[in-house]
N, C-alpha and C positions, 0 to 999 in steps of 0.2 A: 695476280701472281706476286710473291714477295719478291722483290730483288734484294733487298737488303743482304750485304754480306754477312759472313759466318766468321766467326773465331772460334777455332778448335781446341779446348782445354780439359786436357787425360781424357777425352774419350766424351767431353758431353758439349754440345755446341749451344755457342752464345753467338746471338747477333749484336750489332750497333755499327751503326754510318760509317766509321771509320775501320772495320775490321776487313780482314780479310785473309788468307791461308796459312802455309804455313808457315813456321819461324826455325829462328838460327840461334843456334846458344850458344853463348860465347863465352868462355872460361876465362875470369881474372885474373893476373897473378899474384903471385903469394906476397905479404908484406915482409919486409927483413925483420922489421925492430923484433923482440922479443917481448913478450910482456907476461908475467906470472899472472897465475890462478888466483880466486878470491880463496883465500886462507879458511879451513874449514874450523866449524866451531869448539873452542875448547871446552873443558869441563865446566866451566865457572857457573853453568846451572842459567836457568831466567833468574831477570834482574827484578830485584824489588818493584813495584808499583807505585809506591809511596811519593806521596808527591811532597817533596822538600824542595826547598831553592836549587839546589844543587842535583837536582833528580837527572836522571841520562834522558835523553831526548828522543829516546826506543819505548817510553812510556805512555799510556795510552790516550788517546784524543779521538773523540766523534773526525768526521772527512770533512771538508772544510763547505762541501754545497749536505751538511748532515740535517736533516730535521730533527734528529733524536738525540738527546746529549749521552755519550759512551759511558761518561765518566762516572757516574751513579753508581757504575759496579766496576770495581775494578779487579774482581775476580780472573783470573789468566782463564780465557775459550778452553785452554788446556786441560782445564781442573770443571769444564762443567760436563755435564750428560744433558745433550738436545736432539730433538726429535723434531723434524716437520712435520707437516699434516700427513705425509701418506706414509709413513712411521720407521721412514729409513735416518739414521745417524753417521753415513757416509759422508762428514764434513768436520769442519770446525770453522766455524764465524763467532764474532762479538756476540752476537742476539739473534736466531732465528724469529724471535718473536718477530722483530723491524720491514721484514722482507716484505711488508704491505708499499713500505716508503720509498724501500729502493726499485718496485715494481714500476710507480713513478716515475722515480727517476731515468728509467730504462725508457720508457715512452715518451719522455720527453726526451732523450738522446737518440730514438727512431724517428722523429721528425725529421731530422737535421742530416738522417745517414741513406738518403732514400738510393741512392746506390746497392747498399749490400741488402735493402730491401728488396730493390729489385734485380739483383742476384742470386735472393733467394725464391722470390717467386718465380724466376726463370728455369733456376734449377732442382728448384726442389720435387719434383714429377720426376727425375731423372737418378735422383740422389746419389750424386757420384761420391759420395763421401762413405757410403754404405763399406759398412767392417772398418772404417778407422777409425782405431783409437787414440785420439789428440792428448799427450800432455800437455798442457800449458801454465808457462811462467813469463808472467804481464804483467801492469798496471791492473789493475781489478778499479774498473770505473762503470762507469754508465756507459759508456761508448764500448770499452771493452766486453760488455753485458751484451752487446749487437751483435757482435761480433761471434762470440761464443754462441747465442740462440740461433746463429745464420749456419754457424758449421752442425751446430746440435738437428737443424730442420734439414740439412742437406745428406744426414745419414751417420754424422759421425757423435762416437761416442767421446765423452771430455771432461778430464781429470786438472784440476786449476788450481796453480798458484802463485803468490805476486812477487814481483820482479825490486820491489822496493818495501822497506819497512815503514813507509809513512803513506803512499799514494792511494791504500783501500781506501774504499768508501763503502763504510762496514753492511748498509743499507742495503745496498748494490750486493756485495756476499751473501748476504744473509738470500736475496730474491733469486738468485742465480742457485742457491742450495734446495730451496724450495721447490721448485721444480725440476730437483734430479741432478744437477749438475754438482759433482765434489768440489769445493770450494776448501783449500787451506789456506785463509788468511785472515786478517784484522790489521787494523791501522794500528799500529802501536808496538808491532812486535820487537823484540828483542835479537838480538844477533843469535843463541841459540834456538828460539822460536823460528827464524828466515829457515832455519835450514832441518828444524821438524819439519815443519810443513810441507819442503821441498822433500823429503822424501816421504811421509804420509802419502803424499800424492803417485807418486812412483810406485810404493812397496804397497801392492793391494792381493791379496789373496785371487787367484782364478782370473788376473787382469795384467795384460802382456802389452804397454805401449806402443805403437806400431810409423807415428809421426808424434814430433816434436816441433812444438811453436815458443821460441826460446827470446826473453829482449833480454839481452846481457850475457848470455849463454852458462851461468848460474848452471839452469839446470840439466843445461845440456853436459856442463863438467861432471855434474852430480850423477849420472847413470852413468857416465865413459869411466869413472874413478871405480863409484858403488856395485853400478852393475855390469858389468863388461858383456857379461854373454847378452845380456836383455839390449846392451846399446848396439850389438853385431845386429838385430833384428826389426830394429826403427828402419823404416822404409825411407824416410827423408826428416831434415830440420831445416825449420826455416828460423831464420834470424833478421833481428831486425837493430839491432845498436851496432855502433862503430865498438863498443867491446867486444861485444861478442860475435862479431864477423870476423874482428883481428884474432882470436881464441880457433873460430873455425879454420883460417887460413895457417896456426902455428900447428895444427892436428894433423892437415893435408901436408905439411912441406915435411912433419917427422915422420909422416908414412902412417899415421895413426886413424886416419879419421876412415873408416870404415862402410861409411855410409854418406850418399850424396846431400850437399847442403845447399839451401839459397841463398843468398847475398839478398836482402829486400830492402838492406840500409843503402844501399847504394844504385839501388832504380833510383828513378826518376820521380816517379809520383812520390817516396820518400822523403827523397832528399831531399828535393826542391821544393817541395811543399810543406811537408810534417817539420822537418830538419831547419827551414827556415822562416815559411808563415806564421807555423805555428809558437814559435819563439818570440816573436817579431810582436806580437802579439804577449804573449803569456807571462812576458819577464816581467811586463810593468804591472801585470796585475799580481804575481807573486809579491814583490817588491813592496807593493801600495798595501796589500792588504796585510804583510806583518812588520811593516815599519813606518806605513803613511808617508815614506818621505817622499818631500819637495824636489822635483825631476829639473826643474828651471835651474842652472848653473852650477849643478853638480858637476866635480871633477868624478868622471869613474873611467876604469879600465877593465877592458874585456880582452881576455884572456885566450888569444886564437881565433882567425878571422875565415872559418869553416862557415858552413852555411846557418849552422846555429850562432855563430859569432855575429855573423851578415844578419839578421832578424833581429838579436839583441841591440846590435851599435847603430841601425838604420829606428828602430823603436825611440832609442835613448835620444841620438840626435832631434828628431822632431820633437820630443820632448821639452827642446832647450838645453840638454848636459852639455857641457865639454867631455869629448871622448877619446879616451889614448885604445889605442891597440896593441897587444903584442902578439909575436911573430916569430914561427923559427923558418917558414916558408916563402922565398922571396918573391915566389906567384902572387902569394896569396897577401905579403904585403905590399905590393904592388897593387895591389886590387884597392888595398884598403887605401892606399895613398892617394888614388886618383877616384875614388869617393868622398876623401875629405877626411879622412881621421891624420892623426899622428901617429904612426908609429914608432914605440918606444920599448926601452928591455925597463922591467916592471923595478928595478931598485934605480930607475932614474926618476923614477915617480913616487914610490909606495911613500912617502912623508906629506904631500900631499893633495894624494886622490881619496874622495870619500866613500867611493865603493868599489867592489873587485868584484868583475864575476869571471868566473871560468868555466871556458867549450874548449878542451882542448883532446879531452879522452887520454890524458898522460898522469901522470902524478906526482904528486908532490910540487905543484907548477906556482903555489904559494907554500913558501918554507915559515916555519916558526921566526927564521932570522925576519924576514918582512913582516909578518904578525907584528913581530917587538918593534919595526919601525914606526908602524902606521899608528895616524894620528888619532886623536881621542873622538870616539860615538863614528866611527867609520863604520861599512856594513862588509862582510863578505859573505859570497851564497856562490854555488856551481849552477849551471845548467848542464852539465855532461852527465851520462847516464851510473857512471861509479862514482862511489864518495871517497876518492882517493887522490885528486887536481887539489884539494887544501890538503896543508899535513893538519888534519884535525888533531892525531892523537899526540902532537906534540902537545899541545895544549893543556893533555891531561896532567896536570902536574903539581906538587902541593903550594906552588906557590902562585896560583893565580886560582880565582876563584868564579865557578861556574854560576850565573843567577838567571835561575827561570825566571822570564818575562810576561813571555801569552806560548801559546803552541807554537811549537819550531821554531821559537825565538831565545838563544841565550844571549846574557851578557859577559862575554870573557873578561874579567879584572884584571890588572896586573896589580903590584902592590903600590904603585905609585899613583892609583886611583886611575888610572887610564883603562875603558872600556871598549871595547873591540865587539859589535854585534854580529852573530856565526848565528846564518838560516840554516834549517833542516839539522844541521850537525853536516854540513858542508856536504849534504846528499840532492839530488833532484829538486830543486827551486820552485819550479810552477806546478810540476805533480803532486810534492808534499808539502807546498803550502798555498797553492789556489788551485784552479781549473784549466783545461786548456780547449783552446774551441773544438767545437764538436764535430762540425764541416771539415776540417782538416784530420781528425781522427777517421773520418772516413772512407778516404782517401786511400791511409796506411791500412785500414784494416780490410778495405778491398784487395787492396796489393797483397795482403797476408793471405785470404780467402784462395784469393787464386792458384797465389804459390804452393800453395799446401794440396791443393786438387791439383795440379800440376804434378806433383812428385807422386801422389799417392796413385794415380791414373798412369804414370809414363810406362811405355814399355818397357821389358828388362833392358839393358845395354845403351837407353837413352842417355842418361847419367852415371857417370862412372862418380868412384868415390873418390871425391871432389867439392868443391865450391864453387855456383853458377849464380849470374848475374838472370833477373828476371828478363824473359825474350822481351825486345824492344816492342810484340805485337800485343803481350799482355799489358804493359807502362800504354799504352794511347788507349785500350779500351778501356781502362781504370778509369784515365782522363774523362774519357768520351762519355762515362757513366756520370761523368759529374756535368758537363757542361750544360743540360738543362734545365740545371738551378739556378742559372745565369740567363737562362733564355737565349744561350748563344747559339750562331748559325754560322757552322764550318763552309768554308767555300770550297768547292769540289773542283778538281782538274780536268780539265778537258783533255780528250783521249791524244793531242799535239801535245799539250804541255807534259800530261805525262810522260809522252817518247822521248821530249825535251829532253827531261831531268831522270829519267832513265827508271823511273817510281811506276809502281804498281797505284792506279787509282786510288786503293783503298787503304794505302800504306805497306811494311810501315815506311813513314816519312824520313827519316833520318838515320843515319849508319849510327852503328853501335858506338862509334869514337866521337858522336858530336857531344859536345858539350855543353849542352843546353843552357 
């Protein structure tokens, strides 16, 4: 007989060691700050392709793990006519021909995510995703490719596009188009390109979105604005950035948001994992792979000591840097005090630290005035999910002059010969210019999986329209899915100690307010 517990999610049951009935939803509350929308595109048309020194940094480049070089054709996806083998054009990618390569790539990012593998092999007989139809606007990766074949094999239909203009990985597009899946994107797009695509994807003849899987909440703006009766009719969104959960929570407090959201940036298996392993990891390889620099006694300052802040300054340190922190949160520099950084306000430093990165999801959190202070061959790059923490576009100006390097590397001039190097165009650091680990994307993309069968399965009245933090019973079975890649062995409580601590055997372990 199995004893193994059950977790109950919309209606199909999952086991593992740690599960067990049912759960408590707990409603967040609303942020005060205020934050605008990303500004929608003007006329100004796509940008040239041409590659000049001074070319915009929206111009096209192969993905950075690419087998195939992009740039042979720099044709706009826009202006071609492609077909896959089973002769539907329901897409636009760089190259269908490539989709052998990024087939590849997609299996070797199934090694590593044996989680949502075997959450598709548990629920796929069940297929609780059966009638939804997923938009989605993401990273379009390898890992993201898992993710999308795990909801595609659990019943649901899937309209895709990316959350960033530099993080495709065209290979990866092109394999995901290939077998059915609408794909709008390519590495290299342009500001009016981000937001074709993003409605391409939406506006489809006879195809009526029904859930939304949003990082940035891009396009969740994009159908609340565009389509309003089509966005009354979305069953749930889930979201997964600190932008676009703060976007979700300005919708709910003006009475606007119409439909139940998830919170997935602020679980646990997100945050603490994705939000800070994953960084913790990925800055130095961004970093190394478009500037080589030397990590041993660099002055740098990290911009916001969040849990992406806590992954990068904890990386930098073992590396050897000196590292300043800043800070508008006296928790949070408190934290950083008593791990060892300095904390400082950034124009006590900016003359000379030799790099800036910023987590902070605010904007403008480096001004042009500190640009013109800081010293000669310094670096700045964001890891926050908008490119709006550097004022980039002050930058653009006639009297300082832009020089392509290598991909998502300029050189900003001044006229006094002082060079200032700007990653990405001050957008996503490790998505558009390396990799980030695979194991850890697995993690978040479980926590997605679920959330999304979670809303689309809830009974009527479960969710009001609102924004919900993931039950504390889905955040440990996420976990629990992963802990055998570790070979680890949870210790179980004895039926005393459970009365003890007043805990159900099987979880979950901790109230909603602990702090992990």
């Amino acid at each position: 007989m199995n004893m193994e517990p059950v977790l109950q999610v919309g209606g199909m049951e999952l086991q593992a060691g740690a599960m067990a009935q049912a759960h408590r939803h707990r409603q967040i509350q609303f942020v005060e700050d205020k934050q605008e929308f990303s500004r929608f595109p003007t006329k100004a048309g796509r940008r040239s392709l041409s590659r000049s020194i001074s070319q915009s940094s929206t111009d096209s480049y192969s993905s950075a793990a690419s087998y195939t070089d992009s740039s042979d054709d720099e044709t706009s996806p826009r202006d071609k006519i492609q077909v896959n083998s089973k002769g539907t054009n329901d897409f636009c990618v760089k190259n269908i021909k490539h989709a052998e390569f990024g087939r590849r790539e997609i299996e070797i990012a199934e090694q590593d995510m044996s989680a949502l593998i075997s959450l598709r092999k548990r629920a796929q007989g069940e297929k609780p995703l059966a009638g939804a139809k997923i938009v989605g606007c993401t990273h379009i990766t390898a890992q993201t490719a898992v993710l999308i074949e795990t909801l595609v094999a659990l019943g649901a239909q899937c309209r895709w596009t990316a959350c960033n203009i530099y993080s495709t990985q065209n290979e990866v597009a092109a394999a995901l188009s290939e077998i059915g899946v609408a794909v709008f994107a390519w590495k290299g797009e342009s500001e009016d390109d981000f937001w074709w695509c993003i409605n391409k994807c939406i506006n489809m003849e006879g195809w009526q979105p029904n859930m939304i899987l949003d990082d940035g909440g891009d396009l969740t703006h994009w159908v609340y604005k565009k389509y309003p009766n089509g966005f009354k009719k979305i069953r749930g969104i889930v979201e997964e950035s600190v932008t676009g959960v703060h976007r979700l929570y300005q919708l709910s407090k003006a009475g606007k948001l119409c439909v139940p959201a998830m919170n997935v940036n602020d679980s646990v298996t997100k945050q603490k994992f994705d939000n800070l392993y994953c960084c913790r990891e990925s800055i130095l390889d961004g970093l190394k792979r478009t500037t080589d620099v030397m990590f041993g006694g660099k002055q740098v300052v990290v911009c916001g000591y969040g849990e992406v802040g806590k992954g990068c300054t904890a990386a930098l340190k073992a590396m050897g840097s000196i590292v300043y922190v800043t800070e508008i949160d006296p928790i949070c520099s408190l934290q950083a005090c008593m791990d060892g950084f300095r904390v400082v306000k950034l124009n006590e430093v900016i003359r000379q630290v030799d790099i800036i990165i910023t987590c902070t999801g605010n904007k403008n959190v480096v001004t042009r005035d500190q640009l013109d202070r800081m010293k000669n061959g310094s670096i700045v790059c964001n890891m926050g999910h908008s490119n709006t923490e550097i004022d980039v576009a002050s930058l653009r100006t006639p009297e300082l002059t832009w020089e392509r390097v290598r991909s998502q590397v300029d050189h900003v001039i001044w006229p006094d010969g002082k060079r200032v190097i700007l990653l990405a165009e001050g957008r996503l650091l490790n998505l558009s210019c390396s990799t980030v680990p695979t194991f850890v994307l697995s993690i978040t993309a479980t926590t997605q999986a679920l959330a999304l069968i979670e809303l689309y399965n809830a009974p009527e009245g479960r969710y009001k329209q609102d924004v919900y933090l993931l039950p504390k019973k889905m955040d440990e079975y996420v976990a629990s899915l992963h802990l055998s890649t570790f070979d680890a062995h949870l210790t179980e409580l004895s039926d005393e100690q459970a009365k003890y601590l007043g805990l159900n055997k099987n979880g979950p372990f901790k109230p909603n307010y602990y702090r992990y």
